[in-house]
C-alpha positions, 0 to 999 in steps of 0.5 A: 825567488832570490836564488841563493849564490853557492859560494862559502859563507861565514857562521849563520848568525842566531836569532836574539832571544827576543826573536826566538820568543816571537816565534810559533812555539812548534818552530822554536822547539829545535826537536820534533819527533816525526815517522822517519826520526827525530827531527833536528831544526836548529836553523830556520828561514828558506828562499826557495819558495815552493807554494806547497811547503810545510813552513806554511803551518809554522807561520815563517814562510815569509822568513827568506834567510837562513838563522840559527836558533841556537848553535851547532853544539847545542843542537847536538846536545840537545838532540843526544840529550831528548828523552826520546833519543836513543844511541844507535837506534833512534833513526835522526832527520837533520834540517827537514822542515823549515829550511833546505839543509844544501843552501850554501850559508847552511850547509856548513853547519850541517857538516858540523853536525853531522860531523859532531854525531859521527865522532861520537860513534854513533850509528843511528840512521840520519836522513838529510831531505834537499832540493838545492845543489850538491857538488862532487866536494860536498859528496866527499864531505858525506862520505867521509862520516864512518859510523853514522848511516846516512841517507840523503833524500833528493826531492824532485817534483817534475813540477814546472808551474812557477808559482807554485814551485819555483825552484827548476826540477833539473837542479835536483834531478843533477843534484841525485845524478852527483850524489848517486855517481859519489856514494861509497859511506852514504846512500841516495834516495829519490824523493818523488814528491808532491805528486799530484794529479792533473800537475805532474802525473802525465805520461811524461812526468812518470817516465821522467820520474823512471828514468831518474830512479836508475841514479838512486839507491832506492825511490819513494813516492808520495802525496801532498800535505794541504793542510788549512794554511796551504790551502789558505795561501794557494787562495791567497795567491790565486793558484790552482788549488788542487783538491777541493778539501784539507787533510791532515795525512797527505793525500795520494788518491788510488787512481794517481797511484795506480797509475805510478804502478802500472807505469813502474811494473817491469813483468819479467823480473819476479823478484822486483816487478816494481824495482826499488819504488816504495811507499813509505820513507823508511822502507826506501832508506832501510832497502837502500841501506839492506835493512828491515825497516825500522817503522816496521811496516811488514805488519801492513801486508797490502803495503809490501807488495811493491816491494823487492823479494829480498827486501821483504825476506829482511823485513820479516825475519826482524819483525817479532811481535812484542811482549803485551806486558812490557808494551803496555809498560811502557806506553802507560809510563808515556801517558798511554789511556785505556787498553792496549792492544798488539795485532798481527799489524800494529800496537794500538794505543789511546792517549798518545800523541805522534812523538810517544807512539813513534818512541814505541815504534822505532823502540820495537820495530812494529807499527803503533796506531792511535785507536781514534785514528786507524790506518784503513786497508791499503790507504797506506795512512794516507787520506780518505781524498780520492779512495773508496772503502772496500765496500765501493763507498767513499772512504772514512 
């Protein structure tokens, strides 16, 4: 891996045109929408390596240094300018898929972004996902934003094989450390992820894990995306391939959570057995930020019942089942087929790919599934990989 050197670097250079056009075409689109925000990756090309990363699916993990697609005005505007975007509503991720925001050449122009949205008085949630260092000075950039309500996102895996990933877990676990230490505007959330069993779900891994939640505002924990092009390169490579199938949620199988649960469970506290371990992304970030979750998972039941007390008394007194009528409105004018459905968990809708079903979602705070594409009891969205139905069956 060549580790890059934390010292200031000048303006990120852009890709020609001629580049940009070779590119996939789901890497060259700068906005993506995704359960946790509107996504923003105007800069691409990462040298940290880690086996399992998403850049697989877009065909640039071989793109080592960091370049910008377009500048950091322009990816403002573009953003601000997405007919999904909405002004202090649409929760934002900046830099999460293609690159690590924290890289020294790049995270200048992360400040300028972040800058940029904040002096326009925006108050959008924005959601900052690194594994690389950050400085007691960095800390002082992140807060200094006085409107936008930011969540810096530290992935630790506890991961030790190198191969698979070879940047060294103790970087983030300071990273969180220094951030947790700084926070006054922003908020910190440990990002335990990938977990997978047989890799980094032993005894030791787990306590690891409890120990750093004490120095963040809130920890989520989730499975692997192995998808095709994953699987393909850990073949490729000769390393330990992990499940024996491909998915395309990510799997987290019952018995490896479990596991995480019986090891969190604190029984003399009532009012948060688990402390402020979550599923979901957005239930971490709203808890950490005393809000109801704006992916409205209160509908999901079985999937609070980690949560705090408080956190779940907020999330339902914001969750408001909506109008039939204005729903079906607006899913019919993003293209939505067939009947439109609301039940006591989620809006159901055919004809609609991810980015319109989480327009409507974050518009109204409660769940939109694809009819083709159910969410099972207490799977979570996860993968069938590793669960049972309800009737003792290998799950769908």
């Amino acid at each position: 891996m060549n580790v890059p050197a934390d010292r200031p670097r000048r303006a990120l250079p852009i890709l020609p045109a001629d580049q940009i056009g070779s590119l996939k075409p789901a890497l060259a689109d700068v906005i993506e929408y995704r359960k946790s925000g509107l996504s923003l990756n105007w800069i691409v090309g990462c040298p940290l390596d880690c086996g399992y990363c998403v850049r697989h699916l877009f065909d640039n993990f071989e793109m080592k240094v960091p370049r910008r697609l377009m500048d950091d005005e322009a990816a403002v505007e573009a953003l601000v300018g997405h007919r999904y975007f909405r002004p202090h509503r649409t929760p934002i991720q900046l830099l999460n898929r293609a690159t690590d925001p924290m890289l020294p050449a790049v995270k200048p122009h992360l400040f300028a972004v972040l800058r940029n949205l904040d002096q326009r008085g925006l108050t959008n949630h924005v959601l900052v996902i690194t594994r690389w260092r950050v400085t007691e000075e960095d800390c002082a950039v992140l807060n200094s934003f006085d409107n936008l309500r930011l969540t810096v996102l530290v992935t630790h895996s506890g991961i030790t094989d190198e191969r698979i990933e070879p940047v060294d877990s103790a970087i983030a676990a300071r990273s969180l450390r220094t951030l947790y230490e700084n926070a006054e505007r922003y908020r910190t959330v440990l990002y335990w992820r990938p977990i997978v069993p047989g890799l980094n779900d032993s005894d030791a891994h787990l306590a690891r894990a409890r120990e750093l939640s004490a120095h963040a505002h809130a920890t989520v924990f989730t499975g692997l995306f192995f998808r095709n092009e994953i699987a393909a390169y850990y073949q490729a490579h000769s390393l330990p391939v992990p499940y024996a199938d491909t998915a395309r949620r990510k799997i987290m199988p019952e018995a490896a959570e479990q596991r995480i649960l019986d090891h969190f469970r604190t029984p003399d506290d009532a009012s948060a057995p688990w402390g402020a371990l979550f599923r979901k992304t957005s239930c971490a970030v709203a808890y950490a930020h005393g809000e109801a979750d704006y992916n409205g998972h209160y509908g999901i039941r079985e999937l609070c019942d980690i949560c705090p007390a408080e956190q779940i008394a907020r999330c339902k007194s914001a969750w408001v089942e909506p109008g039939l009528a204005e729903v079906t409105r607006d899913a019919r004018v993003l293209g939505a087929t067939g009947a439109v459905e609301i039940d006591d968990r989620a809006i159901i809708v055919e004809g609609l790919d991810e980015p319109p079903r989480y327009f409507l979602q974050h518009g109204y705070g409660y769940q939109c599934h694809d009819r083709d594409k159910p969410h099972h009891y207490r799977r979570h969205g996860r993968a069938p990989i590793g669960w049972t139905a309800e009737n003792g069956t290998t799950a769908p």
